[in-house]
N, C-alpha and C positions, 0 to 999 in steps of 0.2 A: 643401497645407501642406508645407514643406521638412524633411524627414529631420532630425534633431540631428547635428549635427556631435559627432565623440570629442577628448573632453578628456583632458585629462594629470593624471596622480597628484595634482599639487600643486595645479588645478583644480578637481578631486572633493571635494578636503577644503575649499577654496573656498568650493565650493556647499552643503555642510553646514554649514558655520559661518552662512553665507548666511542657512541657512533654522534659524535660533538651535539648532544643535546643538553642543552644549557637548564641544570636542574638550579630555580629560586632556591626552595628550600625542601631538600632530601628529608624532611622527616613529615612534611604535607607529602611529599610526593608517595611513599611509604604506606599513609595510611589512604592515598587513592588507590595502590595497586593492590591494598585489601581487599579493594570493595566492591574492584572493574579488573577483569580479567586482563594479562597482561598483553597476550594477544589481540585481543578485542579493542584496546587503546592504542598499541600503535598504527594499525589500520589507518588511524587519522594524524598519524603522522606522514603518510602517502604523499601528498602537495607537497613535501617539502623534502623529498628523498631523492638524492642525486642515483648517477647511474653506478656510482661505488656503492649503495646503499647506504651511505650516511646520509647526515642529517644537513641541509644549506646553512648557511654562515647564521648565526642569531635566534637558529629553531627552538623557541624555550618551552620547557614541558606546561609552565603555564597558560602559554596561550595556544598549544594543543588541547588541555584540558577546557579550558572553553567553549573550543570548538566542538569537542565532545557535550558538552552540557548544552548548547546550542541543539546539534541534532538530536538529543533526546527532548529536549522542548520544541522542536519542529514535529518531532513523530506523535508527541502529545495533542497537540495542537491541531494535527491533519486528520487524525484518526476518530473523531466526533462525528467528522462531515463526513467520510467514506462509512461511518458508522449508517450517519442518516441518508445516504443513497442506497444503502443495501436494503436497510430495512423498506421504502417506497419500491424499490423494485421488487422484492420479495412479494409485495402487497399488489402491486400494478400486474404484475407476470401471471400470477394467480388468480387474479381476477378476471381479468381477460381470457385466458386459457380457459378457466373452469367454466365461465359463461361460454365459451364455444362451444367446448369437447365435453363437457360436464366436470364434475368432482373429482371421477376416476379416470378422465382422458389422457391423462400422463401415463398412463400405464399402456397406451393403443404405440406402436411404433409408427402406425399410419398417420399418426397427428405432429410427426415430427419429418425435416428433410431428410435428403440421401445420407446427407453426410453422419446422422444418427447412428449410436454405437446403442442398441437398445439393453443388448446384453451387461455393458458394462455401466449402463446410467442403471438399472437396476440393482447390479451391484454395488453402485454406489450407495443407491436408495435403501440396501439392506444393512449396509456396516452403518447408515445414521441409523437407524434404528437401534441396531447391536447396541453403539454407543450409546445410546439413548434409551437404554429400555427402564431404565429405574425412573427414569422421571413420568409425573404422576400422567400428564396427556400422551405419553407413549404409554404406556401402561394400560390406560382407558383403550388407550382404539386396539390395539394386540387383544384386550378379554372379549372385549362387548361387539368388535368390529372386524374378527377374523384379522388382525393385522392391513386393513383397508383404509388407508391413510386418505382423504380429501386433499388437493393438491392446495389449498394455503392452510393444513395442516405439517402435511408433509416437507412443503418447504421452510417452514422456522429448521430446519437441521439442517439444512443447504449451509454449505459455507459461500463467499463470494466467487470462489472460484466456480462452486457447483451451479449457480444462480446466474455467473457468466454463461458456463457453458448451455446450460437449457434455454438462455437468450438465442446464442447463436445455433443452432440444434431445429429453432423453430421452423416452422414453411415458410418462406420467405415473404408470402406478402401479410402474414400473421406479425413478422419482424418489423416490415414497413409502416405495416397499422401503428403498433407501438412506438419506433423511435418517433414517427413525426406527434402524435400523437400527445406522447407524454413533453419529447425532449426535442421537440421540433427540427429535428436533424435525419442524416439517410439511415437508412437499414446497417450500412457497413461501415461509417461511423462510429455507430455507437459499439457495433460489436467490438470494433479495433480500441476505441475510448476502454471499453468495461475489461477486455485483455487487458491491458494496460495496468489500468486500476486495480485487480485482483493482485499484481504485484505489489503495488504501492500498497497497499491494505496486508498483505504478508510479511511486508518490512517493516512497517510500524508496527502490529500485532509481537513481533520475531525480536526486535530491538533490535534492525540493520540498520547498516550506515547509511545515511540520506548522500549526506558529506561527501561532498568530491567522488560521485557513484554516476556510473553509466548505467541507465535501466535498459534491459535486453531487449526491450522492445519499444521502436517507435511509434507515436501516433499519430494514424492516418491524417494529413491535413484535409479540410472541408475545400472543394473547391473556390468558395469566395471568400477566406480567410486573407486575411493580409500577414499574417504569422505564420512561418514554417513550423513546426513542431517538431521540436528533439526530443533526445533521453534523458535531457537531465530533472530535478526535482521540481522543478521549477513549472517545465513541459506538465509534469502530471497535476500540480496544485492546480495550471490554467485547465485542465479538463474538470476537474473537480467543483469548477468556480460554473465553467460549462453547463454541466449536469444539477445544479446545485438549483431545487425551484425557490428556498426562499432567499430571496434577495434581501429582505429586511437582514437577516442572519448573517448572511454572506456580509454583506456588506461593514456592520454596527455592532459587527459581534468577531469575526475570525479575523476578515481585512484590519481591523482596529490590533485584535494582537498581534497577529501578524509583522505589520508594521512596529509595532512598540517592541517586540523582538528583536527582530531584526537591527532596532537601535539601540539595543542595551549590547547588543553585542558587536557591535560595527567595527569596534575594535581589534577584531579576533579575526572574523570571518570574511573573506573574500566572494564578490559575488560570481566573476568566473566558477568560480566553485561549487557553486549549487546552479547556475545557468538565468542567472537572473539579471536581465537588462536593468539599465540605469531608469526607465521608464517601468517598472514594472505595478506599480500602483497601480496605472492608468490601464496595464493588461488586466489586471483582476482586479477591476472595478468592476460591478453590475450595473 
């Protein structure tokens, strides 16, 4: 099958009139498809795509374009708090660990379970460095410390996914100390919650669609939940709200925009579509 050939500005708006999408005004349209890939935009036209591939009766590109400008203020919006669980688990992980095993006990395969790939968290452990060598604390510990990193040195280059995985990697009752400990929940919980989240933390970093998106992976429900937990974006903000220790923040700071979001845009956006009960205040309240 041969590749698609790239169309020109005045063609893309073409093809969506094409496929009955009701363009306001073609010369706003024009200078959004400068500025947002053309690809990348109709994605969110997906909710409204019959099984011919057009567009349902009244699809107008501006209240597609909303909905786009919606999930990029949702990814804005979500990405502070997953900011601020990385950095405390960064901090919490390390602390605990190096007060067991010492400084350099990440480097012992013994201090980690079976399921431990020591050769290749190593390798992980040497492309951050790579990556990292011009900066001024990699630099320090490579002259003066044979390249001997302290593990809450070593981990600021942990991305979340790397910081997931050395959670779940741990011995298991070193896991159990921590979940209840910090986030008063079980050991396989949180590992299933922090899977999770390493996605949502890659979509919003990535600029993916939140919007009408199945996340590939479900999260574990807690045995005394009264909420099922699915995939959609909705499922990941209530883990987020979860793990989240401060409540003042949570609550007087995200929940507030959150909510004022979600009503400048109420117009546009359907909550089926991001997975959000008519109750959902009351879920992500602390």
């Amino acid at each position: 099958m041969d590749v698609k050939k790239p169309t020109t500005f005045e063609q893309q708006i073409d093809k969506l009139k094409n496929r009955d999408c009701i363009i306001e005004d073609e010369k706003k349209a024009l200078t959004v498809l400068r500025r947002v890939n053309y690809y990348r935009l109709t994605a969110y036209f997906l909710p409204f795509t019959d099984n011919d591939g057009n567009y349902i009766s009244g699809t107008s590109f501006n209240r597609v374009l909303r909905i786009y400008e919606f999930d990029k203020k949702l990814r804005c919006l979500i990405f502070p708090i997953v900011e601020e669980l990385e950095i405390l688990l960064r901090t919490e992980l390390s602390y605990m660990h190096s007060h067991k095993y010492g400084e350099l006990g990440y480097r012992s395969a013994e201090n980690f379970n079976s399921h431990h790939n020591h050769d290749d968290f190593f390798k992980t452990i040497n492309s951050c460095i790579e990556h990292n060598k011009n900066q001024l604390f990699v630099k320090h510990h490579i002259e003066k410390y044979d390249s001997k990193f302290p593990l809450w040195v070593i981990i600021e280059l942990f991305s979340f996914g790397n910081v997931s995985r050395f959670y779940a990697d741990m011995i298991r009752q070193d896991k159990k100390q921590f979940a209840n400990k910090i986030f008063h929940i079980s050991d396989k919980i949180l590992e299933s919650w922090l899977y999770c989240l390493t996605r949502l933390r890659n979509y919003c970093a990535h600029y993916s669609r939140l919007y009408f998106n199945q996340f590939s992976a479900i999260p574990q429900t807690p045995k005394n939940s009264t909420y099922e937990y699915k995939s959609n974006v909705f499922d990941y903000i209530l883990l987020l709200k979860n793990l989240s220790l401060d409540k003042e923040n949570w609550n007087n700071n995200f929940l507030i925009q959150l909510e004022s979001l979600i009503e400048e845009y109420s117009d546009s956006i359907s909550f089926s579509h991001i997975g959000f009960p008519n109750d959902w205040i009351q879920h992500l309240k602390k």
